[in-house]
Each structure stands twice: as structure tokens, then as C-alpha cells.
KELO-264471 format. One record per residue (C-alpha): residue in three letters; chain; x, y, z. Coordinates in nm, 2 decimals, m for minus. Example, Ala and Ser with C-alpha at 12.3 -4.5 7.8 and 13.67 -1.06 7.14 Angstrom:
<sites>
+-----+----+--------+--------+--------+
:  aa : ch :      X :      Y :      Z :
+-----+----+--------+--------+--------+
: ALA :  A :   1.23 :  m0.45 :   0.78 :
: SER :  A :   1.37 :  m0.11 :   0.71 :
+-----+----+--------+--------+--------+
</sites>
This chain:
<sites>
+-----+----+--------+--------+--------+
:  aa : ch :      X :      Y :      Z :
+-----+----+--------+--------+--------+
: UNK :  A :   1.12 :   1.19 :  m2.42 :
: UNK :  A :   1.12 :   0.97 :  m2.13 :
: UNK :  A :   1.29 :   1.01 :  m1.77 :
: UNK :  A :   1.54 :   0.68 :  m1.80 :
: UNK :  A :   1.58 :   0.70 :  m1.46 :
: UNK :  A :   1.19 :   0.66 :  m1.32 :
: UNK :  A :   1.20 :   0.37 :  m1.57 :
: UNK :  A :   1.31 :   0.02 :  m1.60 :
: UNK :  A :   1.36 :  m0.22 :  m1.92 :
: UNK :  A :   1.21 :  m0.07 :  m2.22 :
: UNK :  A :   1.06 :   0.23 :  m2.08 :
: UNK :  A :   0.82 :   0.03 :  m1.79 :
: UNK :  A :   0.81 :   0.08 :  m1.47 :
: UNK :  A :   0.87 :  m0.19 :  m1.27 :
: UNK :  A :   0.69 :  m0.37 :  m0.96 :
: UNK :  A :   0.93 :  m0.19 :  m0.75 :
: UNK :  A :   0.91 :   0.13 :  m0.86 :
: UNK :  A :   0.51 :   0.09 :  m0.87 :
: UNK :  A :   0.57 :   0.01 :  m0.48 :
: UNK :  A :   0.79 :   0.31 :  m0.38 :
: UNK :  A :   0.54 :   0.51 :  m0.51 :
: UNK :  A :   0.26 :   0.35 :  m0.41 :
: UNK :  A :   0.36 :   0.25 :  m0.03 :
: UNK :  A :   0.30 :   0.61 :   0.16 :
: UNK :  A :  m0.11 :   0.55 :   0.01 :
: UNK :  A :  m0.11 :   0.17 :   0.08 :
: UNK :  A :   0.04 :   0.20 :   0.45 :
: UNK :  A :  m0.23 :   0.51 :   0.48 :
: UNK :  A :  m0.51 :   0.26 :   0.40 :
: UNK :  A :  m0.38 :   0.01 :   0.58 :
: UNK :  A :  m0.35 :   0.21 :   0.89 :
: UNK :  A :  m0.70 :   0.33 :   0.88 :
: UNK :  A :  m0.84 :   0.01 :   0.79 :
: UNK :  A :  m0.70 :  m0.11 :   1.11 :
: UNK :  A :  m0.83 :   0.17 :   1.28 :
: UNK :  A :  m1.16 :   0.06 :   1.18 :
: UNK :  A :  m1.14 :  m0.26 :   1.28 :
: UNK :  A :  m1.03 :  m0.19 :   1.66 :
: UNK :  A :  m1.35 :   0.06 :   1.63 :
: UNK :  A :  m1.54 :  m0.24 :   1.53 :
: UNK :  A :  m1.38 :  m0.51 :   1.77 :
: UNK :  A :  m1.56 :  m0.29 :   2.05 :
: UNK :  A :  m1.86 :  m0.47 :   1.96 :
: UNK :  A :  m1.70 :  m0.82 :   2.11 :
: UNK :  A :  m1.52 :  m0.69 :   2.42 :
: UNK :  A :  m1.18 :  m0.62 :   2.25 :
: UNK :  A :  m1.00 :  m0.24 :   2.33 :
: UNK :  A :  m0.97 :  m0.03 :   2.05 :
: UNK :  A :  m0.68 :   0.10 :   1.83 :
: UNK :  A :  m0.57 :   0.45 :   1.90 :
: UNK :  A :  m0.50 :   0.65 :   1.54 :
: UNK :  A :  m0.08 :   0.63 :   1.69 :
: UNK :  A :  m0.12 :   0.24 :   1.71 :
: UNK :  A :  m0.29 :   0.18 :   1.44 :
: UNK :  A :  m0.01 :   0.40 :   1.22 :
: UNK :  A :   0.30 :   0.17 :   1.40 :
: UNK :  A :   0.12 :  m0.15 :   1.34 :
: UNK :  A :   0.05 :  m0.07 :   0.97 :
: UNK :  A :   0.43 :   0.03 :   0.91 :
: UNK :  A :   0.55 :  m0.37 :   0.84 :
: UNK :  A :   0.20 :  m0.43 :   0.70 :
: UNK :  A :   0.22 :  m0.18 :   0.43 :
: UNK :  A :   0.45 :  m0.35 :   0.30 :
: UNK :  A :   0.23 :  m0.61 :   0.16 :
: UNK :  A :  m0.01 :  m0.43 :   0.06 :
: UNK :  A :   0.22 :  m0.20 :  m0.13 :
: UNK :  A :   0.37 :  m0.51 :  m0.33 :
: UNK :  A :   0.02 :  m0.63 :  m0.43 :
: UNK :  A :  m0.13 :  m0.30 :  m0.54 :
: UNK :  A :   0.19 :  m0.25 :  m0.72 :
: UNK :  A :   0.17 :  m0.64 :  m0.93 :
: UNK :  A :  m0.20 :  m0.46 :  m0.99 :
: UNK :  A :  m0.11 :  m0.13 :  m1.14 :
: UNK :  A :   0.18 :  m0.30 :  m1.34 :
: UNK :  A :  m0.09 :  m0.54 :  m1.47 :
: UNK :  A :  m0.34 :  m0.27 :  m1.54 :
: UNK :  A :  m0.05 :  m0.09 :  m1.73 :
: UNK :  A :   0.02 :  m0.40 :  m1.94 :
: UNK :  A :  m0.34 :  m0.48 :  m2.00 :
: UNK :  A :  m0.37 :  m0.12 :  m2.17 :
: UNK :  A :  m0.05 :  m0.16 :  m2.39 :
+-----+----+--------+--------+--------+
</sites>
């Protein structure tokens, strides 16, 4: 038996459930992908990220990232229907 709620249509889950899910991991790797890159832009003279920065800037840009990773998951979860 499937939990209606968690589910949208005929027992999918949509994009937007995908994202909800998804966005705590997605603003995670966006965070330390930013990180990384203010590590890296040390090499040309720029200042680096602190771990608190990096987390406040990748807030908004999780966002993003969420909705894409979500359109992939929902396509992987076709594909295997």
C-alpha cells in the first residue's frame, strides 16, 4: 500500500517533492563546493571562503541545484518504469 500523501498523480512523486527531499544534500554540496573554490581562488590572489560563508551563500543557491537534481531523479524514476 502506498503513502498517498508522500505521492502525487498516480502514485509518482513529483519534481517538488523530489526537491524537498533532496535540498538539505544539494545545499550541502553546494556549500562545500564553494568552499573549495575560495580554497582554490587562493592560487590567484582572491581571500578564501570561511566554512560559515560558504553555508549562507549556498542557502539561495541550493535552490537550483535542488530543482535540477530533482528533474534528474524524477527522470531516472521514469526511465526505470
Amino acid at each position: 500500500m502506498q503513502h498517498v500523501s508522500a505521492m502525487s498523480g498516480q502514485g509518482k512523486w513529483s519534481v517538488r517533492r523530489l526537491a524537498l527531499l533532496l535540498y538539505p544534500f544539494a545545499m550541502a554540496a553546494v556549500a562545500i563546493n564553494l568552499f573549495m573554490l575560495g580554497l582554490m581562488g587562493q592560487a590567484i590572489g582572491l581571500t578564501a571562503l570561511s566554512p560559515m560563508q560558504a553555508l549562507v551563500i549556498a542557502v539561495p543557491l541550493g535552490i537550483p541545484a535542488t530543482f535540477a537534481a530533482g528533474r534528474w531523479v524524477r527522470g531516472l524514476m521514469d526511465e526505470a518504469d
